[in-house]
C-alpha positions in Angstrom: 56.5 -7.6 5.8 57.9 -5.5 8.9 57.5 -2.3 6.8 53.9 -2.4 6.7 53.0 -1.4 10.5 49.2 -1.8 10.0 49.2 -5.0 8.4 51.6 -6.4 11.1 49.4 -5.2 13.8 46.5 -7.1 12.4 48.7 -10.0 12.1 49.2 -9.4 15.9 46.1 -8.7 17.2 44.3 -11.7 14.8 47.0 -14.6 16.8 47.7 -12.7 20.0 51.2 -14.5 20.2 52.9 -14.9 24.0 56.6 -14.8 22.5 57.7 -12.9 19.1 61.1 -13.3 16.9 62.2 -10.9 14.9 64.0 -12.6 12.3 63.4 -10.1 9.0 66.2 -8.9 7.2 68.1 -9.0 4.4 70.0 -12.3 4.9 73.8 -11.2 3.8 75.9 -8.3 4.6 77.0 -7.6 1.2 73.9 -7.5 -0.5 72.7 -5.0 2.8 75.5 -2.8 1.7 74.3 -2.6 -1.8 70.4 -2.6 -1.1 70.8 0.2 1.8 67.3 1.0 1.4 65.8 -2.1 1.9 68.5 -2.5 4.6 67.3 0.4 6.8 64.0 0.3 6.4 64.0 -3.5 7.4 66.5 -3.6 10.0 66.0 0.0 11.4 62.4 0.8 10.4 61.1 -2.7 10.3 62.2 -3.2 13.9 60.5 0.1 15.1 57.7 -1.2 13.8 57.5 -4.1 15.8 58.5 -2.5 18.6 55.2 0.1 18.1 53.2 -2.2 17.7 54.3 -4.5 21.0 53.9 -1.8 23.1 50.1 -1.5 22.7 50.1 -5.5 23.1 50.5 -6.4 26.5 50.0 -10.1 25.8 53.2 -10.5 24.6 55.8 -11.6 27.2 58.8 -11.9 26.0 60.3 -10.1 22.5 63.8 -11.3 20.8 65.5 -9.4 18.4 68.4 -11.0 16.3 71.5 -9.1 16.0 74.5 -10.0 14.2 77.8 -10.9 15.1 78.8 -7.8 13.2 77.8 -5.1 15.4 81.4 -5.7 17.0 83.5 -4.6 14.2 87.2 -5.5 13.7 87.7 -8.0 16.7 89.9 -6.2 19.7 90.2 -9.3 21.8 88.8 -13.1 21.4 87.3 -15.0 22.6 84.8 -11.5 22.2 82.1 -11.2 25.0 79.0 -9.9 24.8 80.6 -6.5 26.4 82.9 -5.9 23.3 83.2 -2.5 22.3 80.9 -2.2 18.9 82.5 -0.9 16.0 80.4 -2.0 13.0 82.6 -1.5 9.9 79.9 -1.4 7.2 75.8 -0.9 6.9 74.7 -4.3 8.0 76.4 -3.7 11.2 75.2 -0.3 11.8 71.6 -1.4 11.4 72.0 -4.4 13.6 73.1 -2.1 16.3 70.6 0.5 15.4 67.7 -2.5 16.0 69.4 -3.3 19.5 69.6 0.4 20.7 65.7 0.6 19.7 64.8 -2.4 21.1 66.4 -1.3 24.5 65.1 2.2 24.2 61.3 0.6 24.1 61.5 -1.8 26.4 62.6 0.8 29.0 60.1 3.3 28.3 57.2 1.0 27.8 58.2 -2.4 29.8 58.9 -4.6 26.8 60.2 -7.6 28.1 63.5 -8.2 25.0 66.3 -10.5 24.7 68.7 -9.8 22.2 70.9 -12.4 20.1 73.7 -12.0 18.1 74.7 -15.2 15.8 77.8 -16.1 13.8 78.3 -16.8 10.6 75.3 -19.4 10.4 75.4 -22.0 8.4 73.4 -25.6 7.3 71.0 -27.1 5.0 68.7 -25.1 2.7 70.7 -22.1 3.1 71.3 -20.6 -0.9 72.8 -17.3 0.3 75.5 -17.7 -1.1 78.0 -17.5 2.1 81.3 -18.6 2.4 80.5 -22.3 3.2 78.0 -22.9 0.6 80.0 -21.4 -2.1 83.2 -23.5 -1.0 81.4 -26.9 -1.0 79.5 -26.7 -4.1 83.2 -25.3 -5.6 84.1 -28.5 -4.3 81.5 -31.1 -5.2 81.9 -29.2 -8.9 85.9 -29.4 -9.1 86.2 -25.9 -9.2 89.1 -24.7 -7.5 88.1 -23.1 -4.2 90.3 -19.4 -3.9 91.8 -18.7 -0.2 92.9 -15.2 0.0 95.9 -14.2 2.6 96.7 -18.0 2.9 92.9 -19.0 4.4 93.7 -17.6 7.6 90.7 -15.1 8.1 88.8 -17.2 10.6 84.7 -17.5 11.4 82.5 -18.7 14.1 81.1 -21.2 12.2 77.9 -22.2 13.9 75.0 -24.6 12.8 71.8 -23.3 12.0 70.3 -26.3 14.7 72.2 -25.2 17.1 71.0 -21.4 17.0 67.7 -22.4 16.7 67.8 -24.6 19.6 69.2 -21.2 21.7 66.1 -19.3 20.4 64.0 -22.5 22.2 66.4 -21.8 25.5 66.1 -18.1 25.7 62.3 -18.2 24.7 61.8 -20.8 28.0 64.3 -19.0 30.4 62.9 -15.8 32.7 67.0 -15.5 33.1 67.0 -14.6 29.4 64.8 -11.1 29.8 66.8 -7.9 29.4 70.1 -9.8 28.2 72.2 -10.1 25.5 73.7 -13.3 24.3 76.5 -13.8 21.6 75.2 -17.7 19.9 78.2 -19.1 18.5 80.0 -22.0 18.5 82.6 -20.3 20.3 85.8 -21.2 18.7 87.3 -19.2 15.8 88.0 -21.3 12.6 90.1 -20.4 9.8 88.9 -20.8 5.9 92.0 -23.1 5.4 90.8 -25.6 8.5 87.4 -25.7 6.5 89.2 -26.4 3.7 91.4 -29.5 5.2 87.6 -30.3 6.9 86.0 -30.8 3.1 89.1 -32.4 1.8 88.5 -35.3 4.0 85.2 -35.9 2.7 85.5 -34.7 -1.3 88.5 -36.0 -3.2 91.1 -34.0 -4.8 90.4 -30.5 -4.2 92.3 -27.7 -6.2 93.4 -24.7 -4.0 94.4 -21.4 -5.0 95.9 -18.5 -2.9 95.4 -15.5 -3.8 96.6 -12.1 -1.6 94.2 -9.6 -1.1 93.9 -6.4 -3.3 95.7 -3.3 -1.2 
């Protein structure tokens, strides 16, 4: 647990690890924005923590911190860049930003070497998070009816959880990945109503509903 400082610096000194990844949080927005506690004492407090503790442990070459896609905000332009003005609209956002600006704010006072990654809208087996694509396919499998509000057009950077794993591998063997920031995505916007059509050619006969979204 990133909360407990001592404990983690134990854990530290005990396995002396070259590379670290900072992947402790609260795994959905939503449930950030209703546990704000637990979210900014993980995200925020939690990463402090970590970053304390690194800078006493020179062994360590390289740190990455995971982001969120949500530190952005309402999109102003797409495809967005890493340089996108950041605009988080609700908690989860905030402290993902709040964990970057720390993480910057060490490694330029005490020489952490950092790299910084913001993923999409993960998704793949054993995930039970109950996101967006889970809760659509098991609607599916079940013959539930799966609900598309404003006509499915919201879109998401779907990305596979192999595929932001295997970034984590690149940046963690790259000297080119110290001191940057990389959005992992799969780079193309799709819209809940494509995913729909996607799932529809695998499952038979699945009931849609639209819905338009409360004002």
């Amino acid at each position: 647990d990133i909360r407990h400082k001592g404990r983690l610096s134990k854990i530290m000194q005990d396995h002396k690890p070259d590379r670290v990844i900072n992947l402790a949080a609260i795994p959905l927005a939503s449930e950030s924005n209703i546990f704000s506690e637990d979210a900014l004492s993980l995200n925020v407090t939690g990463t402090a923590n970590i970053l304390e503790t690194l800078r006493d442990m020179p062994f360590v070459e390289q740190f990455i911190q995971t982001s969120s896609s949500m530190v952005y905000g309402d999109f102003k332009y797409t495809p967005c860049d890493e340089e996108h003005p950041k605009e988080p609209l609700d908690l989860y956002g905030g402290t993902k930003l709040s964990g970057e600006i720390l993480t910057r704010v060490y490694s330029k006072q005490y020489d952490i070497p950092y790299t910084i990654i913001r993923p999409s809208a993960v998704y793949g087996p054993t995930d039970v998070n109950r996101r967006v694509s889970q809760i659509f396919l098991q609607n599916a499998v079940g013959g539930k009816k799966l609900t598309l509000h404003n006509k499915g057009e919201s879109k998401l950077d779907f990305t596979y959880v192999k595929d932001i794993a295997h970034a984590f591998v690149l940046a963690l063997d790259s000297s080119r990945a110290i001191g940057e920031t990389f959005n992992i995505t799969r780079g193309e916007g799709r819209s809940l109503s494509e995913y729909v059509d996607i799932l529809g050619g695998i499952i038979p006969n699945i009931e849609v509903e639209y819905k338009e979204l409360a004002q």
